[in-house]
C-alpha positions in Angstrom: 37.3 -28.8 -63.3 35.8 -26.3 -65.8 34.6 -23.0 -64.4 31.1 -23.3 -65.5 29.0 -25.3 -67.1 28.1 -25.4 -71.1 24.2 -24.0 -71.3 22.5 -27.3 -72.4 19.0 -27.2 -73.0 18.3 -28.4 -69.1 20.2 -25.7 -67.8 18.5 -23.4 -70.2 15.2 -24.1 -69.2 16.2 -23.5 -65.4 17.2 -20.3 -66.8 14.4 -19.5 -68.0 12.6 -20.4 -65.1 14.4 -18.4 -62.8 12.9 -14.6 -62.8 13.1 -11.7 -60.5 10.3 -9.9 -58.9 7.6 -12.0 -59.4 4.3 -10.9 -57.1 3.4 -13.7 -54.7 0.4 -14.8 -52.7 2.2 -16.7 -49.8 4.3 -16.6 -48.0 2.8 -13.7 -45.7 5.3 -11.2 -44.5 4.4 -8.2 -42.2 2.3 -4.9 -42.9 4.5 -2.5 -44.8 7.0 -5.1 -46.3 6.6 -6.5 -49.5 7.6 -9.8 -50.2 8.7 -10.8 -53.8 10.5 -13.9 -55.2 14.0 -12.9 -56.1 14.7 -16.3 -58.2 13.1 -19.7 -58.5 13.6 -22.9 -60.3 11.0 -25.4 -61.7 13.7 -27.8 -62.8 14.6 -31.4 -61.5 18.2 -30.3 -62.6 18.9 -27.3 -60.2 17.0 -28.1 -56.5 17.4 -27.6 -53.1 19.0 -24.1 -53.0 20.7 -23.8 -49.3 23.0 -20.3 -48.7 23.4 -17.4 -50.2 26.6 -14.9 -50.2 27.0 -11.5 -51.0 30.1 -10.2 -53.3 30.2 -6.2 -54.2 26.2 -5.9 -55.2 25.5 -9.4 -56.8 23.8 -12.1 -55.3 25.4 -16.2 -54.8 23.0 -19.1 -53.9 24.0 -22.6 -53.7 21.9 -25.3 -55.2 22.5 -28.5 -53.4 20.5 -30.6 -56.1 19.7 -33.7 -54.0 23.3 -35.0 -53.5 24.7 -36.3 -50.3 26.1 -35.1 -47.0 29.1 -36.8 -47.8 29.4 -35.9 -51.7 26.9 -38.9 -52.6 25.8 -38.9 -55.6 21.5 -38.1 -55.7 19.8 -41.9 -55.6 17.2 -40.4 -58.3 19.4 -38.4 -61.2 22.9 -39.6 -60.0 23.9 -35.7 -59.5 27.2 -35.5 -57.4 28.0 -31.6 -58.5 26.2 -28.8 -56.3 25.7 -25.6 -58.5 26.4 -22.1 -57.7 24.6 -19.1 -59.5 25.5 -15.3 -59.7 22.9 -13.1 -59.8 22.2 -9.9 -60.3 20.3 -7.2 -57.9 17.4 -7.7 -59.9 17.7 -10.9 -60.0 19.0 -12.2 -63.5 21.5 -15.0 -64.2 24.9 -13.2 -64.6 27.4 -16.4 -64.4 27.1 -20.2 -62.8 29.7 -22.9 -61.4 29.1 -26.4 -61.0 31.2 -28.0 -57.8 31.6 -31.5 -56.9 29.8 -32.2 -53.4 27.2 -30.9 -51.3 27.5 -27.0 -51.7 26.6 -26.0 -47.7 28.4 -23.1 -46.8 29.1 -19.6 -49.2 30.5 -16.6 -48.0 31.5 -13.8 -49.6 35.2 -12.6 -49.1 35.4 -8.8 -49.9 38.9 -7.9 -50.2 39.4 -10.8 -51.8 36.8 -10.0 -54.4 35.8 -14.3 -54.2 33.3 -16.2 -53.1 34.1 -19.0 -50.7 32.1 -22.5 -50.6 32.4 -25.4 -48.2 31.0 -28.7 -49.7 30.1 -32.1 -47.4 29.3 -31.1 -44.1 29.4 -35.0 -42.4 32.4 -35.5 -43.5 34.7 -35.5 -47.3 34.7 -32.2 -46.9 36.8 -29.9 -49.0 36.5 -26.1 -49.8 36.3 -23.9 -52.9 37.2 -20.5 -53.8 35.3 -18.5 -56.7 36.9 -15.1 -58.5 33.9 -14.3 -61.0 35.9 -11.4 -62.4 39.2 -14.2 -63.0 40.1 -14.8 -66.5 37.9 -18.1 -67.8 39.3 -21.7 -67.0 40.7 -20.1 -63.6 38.2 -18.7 -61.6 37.4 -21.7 -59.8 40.3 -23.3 -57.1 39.6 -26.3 -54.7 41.6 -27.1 -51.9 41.7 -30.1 -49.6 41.8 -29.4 -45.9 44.9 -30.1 -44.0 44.7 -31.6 -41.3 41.1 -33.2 -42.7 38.4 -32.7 -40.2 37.5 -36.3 -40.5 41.3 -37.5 -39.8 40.9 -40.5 -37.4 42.3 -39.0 -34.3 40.4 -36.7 -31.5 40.6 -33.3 -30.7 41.8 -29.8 -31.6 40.6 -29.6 -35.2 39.6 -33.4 -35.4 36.3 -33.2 -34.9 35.1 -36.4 -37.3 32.4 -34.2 -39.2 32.8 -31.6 -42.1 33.1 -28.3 -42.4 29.6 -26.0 -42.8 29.1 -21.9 -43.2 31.7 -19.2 -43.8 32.5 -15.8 -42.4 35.1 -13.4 -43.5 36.1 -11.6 -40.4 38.7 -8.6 -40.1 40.5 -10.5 -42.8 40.3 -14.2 -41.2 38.0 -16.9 -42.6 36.2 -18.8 -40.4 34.1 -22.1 -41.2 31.5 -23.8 -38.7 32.8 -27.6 -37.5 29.9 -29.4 -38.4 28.7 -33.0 -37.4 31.3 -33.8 -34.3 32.0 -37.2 -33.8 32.2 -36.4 -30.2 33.0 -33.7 -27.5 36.3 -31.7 -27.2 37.6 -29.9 -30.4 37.1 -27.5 -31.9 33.8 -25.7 -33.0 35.1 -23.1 -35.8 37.8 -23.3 -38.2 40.1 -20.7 -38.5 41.2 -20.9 -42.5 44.8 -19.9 -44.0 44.6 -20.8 -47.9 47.7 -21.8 -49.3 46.7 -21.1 -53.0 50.3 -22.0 -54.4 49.6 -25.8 -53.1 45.7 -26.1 -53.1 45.7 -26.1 -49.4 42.8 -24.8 -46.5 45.1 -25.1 -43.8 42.8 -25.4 -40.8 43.4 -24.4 -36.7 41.1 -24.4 -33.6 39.2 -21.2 -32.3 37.5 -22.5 -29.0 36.2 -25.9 -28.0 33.0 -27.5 -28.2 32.8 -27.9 -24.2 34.7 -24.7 -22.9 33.4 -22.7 -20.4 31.1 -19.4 -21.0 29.0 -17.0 -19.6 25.0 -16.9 -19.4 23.6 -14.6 -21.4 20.2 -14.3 -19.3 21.9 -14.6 -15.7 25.4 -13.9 -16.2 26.6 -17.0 -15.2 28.8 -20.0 -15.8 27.7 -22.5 -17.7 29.9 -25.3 -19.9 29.3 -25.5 -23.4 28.3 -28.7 -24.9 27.6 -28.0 -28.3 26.8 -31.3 -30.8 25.7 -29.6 -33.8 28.1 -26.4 -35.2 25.6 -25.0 -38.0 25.1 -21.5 -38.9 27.1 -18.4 -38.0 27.5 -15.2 -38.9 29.5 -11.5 -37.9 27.4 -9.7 -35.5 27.1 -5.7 -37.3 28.2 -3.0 -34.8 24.4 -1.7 -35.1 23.3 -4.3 -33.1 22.1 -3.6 -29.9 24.1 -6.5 -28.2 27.2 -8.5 -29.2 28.4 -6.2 -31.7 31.7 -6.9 -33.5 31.2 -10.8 -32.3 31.3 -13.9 -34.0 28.7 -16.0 -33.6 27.7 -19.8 -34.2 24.4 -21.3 -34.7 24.7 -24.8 -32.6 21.3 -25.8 -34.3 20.4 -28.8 -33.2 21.2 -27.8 -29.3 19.1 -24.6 -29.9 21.7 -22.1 -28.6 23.9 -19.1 -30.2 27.4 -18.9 -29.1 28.7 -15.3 -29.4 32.6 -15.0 -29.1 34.2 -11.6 -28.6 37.8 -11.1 -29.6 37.8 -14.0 -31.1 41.0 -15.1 -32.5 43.3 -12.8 -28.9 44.5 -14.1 -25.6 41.2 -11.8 -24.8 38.5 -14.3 -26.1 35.3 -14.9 -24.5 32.3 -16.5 -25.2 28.2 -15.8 -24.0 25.6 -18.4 -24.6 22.4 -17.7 -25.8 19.7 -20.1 -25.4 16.5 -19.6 -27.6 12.7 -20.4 -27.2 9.7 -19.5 -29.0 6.8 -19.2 -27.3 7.0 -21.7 -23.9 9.6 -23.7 -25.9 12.5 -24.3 -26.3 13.8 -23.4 -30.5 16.4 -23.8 -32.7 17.3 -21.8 -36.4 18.9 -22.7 -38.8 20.3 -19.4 -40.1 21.1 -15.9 -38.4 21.7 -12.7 -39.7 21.0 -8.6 -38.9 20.0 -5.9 -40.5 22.9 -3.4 -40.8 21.3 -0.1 -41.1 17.6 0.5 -42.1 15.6 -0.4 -45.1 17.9 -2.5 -47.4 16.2 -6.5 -48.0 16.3 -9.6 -46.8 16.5 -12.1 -48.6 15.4 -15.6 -48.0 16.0 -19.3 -49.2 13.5 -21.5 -49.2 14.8 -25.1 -50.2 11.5 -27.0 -50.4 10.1 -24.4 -52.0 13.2 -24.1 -54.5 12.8 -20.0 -54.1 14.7 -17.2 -53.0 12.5 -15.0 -52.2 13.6 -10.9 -51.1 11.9 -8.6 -48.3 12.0 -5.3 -48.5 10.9 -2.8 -46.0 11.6 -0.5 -43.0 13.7 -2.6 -41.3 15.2 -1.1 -38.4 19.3 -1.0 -37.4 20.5 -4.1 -35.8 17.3 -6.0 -36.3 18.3 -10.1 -35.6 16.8 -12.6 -37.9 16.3 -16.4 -37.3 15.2 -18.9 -40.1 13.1 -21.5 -37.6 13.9 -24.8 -37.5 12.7 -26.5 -34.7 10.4 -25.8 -31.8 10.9 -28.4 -28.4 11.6 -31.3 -30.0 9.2 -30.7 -33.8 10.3 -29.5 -36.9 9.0 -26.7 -36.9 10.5 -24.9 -40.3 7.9 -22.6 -41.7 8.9 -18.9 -40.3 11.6 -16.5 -40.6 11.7 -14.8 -37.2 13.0 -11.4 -35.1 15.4 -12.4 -32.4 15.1 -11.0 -29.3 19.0 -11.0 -28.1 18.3 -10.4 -24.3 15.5 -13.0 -24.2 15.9 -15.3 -27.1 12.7 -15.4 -28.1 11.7 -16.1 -31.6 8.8 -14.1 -32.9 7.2 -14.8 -36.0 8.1 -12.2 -38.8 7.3 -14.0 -42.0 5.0 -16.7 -41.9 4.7 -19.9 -44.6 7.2 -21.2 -46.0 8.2 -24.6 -46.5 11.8 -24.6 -45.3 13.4 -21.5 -44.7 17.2 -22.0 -44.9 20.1 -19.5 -45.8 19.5 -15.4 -44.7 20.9 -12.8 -46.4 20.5 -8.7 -45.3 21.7 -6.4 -48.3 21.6 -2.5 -47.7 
């Protein structure tokens, strides 16, 4: 698979279309935070941008470009490769990949100085590793998952689904078990890459219908978690669950936070959100680390990342809306209240808030 793709006149006209800074009417963000558009495409070519990753100071945003949960190819342009840009803090084009699949997951590996992408998250699903600095014709690797998520058999890390967002944890990967077929595996891969054979080897981290504990009450309550989205590494500046792992079970409208995560001392608190009277879901997490820094925000629909800069506060929680009861609702970017979970609307419309991103 080449490493990136030859700049034809398409792709340099999405260049070209992709600026930093740019002043903006709407979307309305709060008083004291200005809102710019970090990059942008006005192509058919490059659509649908989804998450975004952070390696040493540049940017990574996925561009989905229509094709299928499953690696189909788009019904209108036949597209079955996701592409994945690099850009700058400012928000130029540095360098770009083209992967086969549904680009759904990036995260950015640190130590490892790579990004890592999960593509197909109902199910084909395979993973990708990305070494910008790599010498050219090797800075791209896939590997196949063993055992394949979608294996026919039940349990453990058989969940009949795909794999969807990536965290690099104290030096473990972790990858969200999207689309279950059913109840009782697992909810998060734990990934060990073999990169002399090409091979994600995954294992379980806790089920999908464990027990946990209330986060309003205390209690016990049993997880029953049917859509494993989102998640993210809680900062230590948070003021609650710091140092967890958390997973965004989107379409049940809950956050799971596991402590020790990966011991014999593992447990798990359930967070169930609402905005307003009702009951909400989100379709990304993240925190602000330490003050100021930005946020930055993909907006698929409106084929925009857009960056927020302002006086954000330590351990601020954000939450890209998705749904609120049972309406998409997917036009906010929201605080998070982690002892309630309420929602309160932050920055106001967009047309499809996705992947969050908090750079200090």
């Amino acid at each position: 698979m080449p490493n990136a793709l030859k700049l034809v006149p398409i792709f340099v006209a999405v260049v070209l279309a992709t600026t930093a800074a740019d002043s903006i009417a709407a979307p309305l963000a709060p008083a004291g935070f200005k809102l710019s558009t970090f990059a942008k495409s006005s192509s058919k070519q490059l659509t649908s941008p989804d998450d975004i990753a952070l390696l040493g100071g540049d940017i990574f945003v996925g561009w989905q470009n229509g094709v299928g949960t499953k690696g189909e190819a788009n019904a209108k342009t036949g597209q079955t490769q996701s592409e994945v840009i690099e850009y700058s803090p400012k928000g130029k084009l540095v360098r770009h990949w083209s992967l086969k699949g549904k680009v759904d997951g990036l995260g950015g590996d640190q130590a490892g100085g790579m990004v890592i992408a999960t593509v197909n998250e109902d199910g084909n699903s395979s993973l990708y590793t990305i070494k910008p600095t790599a010498p050219a014709g090797t800075q791209v690797v896939h590997y196949r998952y063993s055992p394949r998520p979608d294996a026919k058999s039940s349990g453990g890390v058989s969940t009949g689904g795909g794999t969807d967002a990536v965290v690099v944890a104290g030096g473990a990967i972790y990858l969200s078990a999207s689309n279950p077929a059913g109840k009782g595996a697992t909810a998060a891969f734990r990934v060990h890459l073999d990169s002399h054979k090409d091979v994600a080897h995954l294992s379980a981290t806790f089920a999908d219908d464990v027990h946990a504990l209330d986060a309003l009450t205390g209690g016990a309550v049993t997880l029953a978690l049917t859509d494993p989205d989102s998640n993210a590494q809680v900062p230590d500046s948070s003021p609650r669950f710091g140092g967890d792992f958390v997973l965004d079970s989107q379409a049940d409208q809950q956050l799971v936070f596991a402590s020790g995560l990966g011991t014999s001392n593992r447990s798990l608190t359930l967070l169930n959100l609402t905005h307003g009277a009702s009951s909400a879901g989100v379709d990304d997490i993240r925190w602000a680390r330490s003050g100021g820094g930005a946020l930055y925000i993909v907006d698929l629909k409106g084929n925009v990342v857009y960056k927020l800069k302002g006086p954000f506060k330590a351990g601020q929680a954000f939450g890209s809306l998705d749904t609120v009861g049972s309406a998409s609702d997917t036009t906010e970017v929201d605080t998070l209240d982690l002892h309630t979970g309420a929602l309160t609307p932050f920055v106001t419309g967009l047309k499809q808030p996705k992947g969050l991103l908090w750079a200090g």
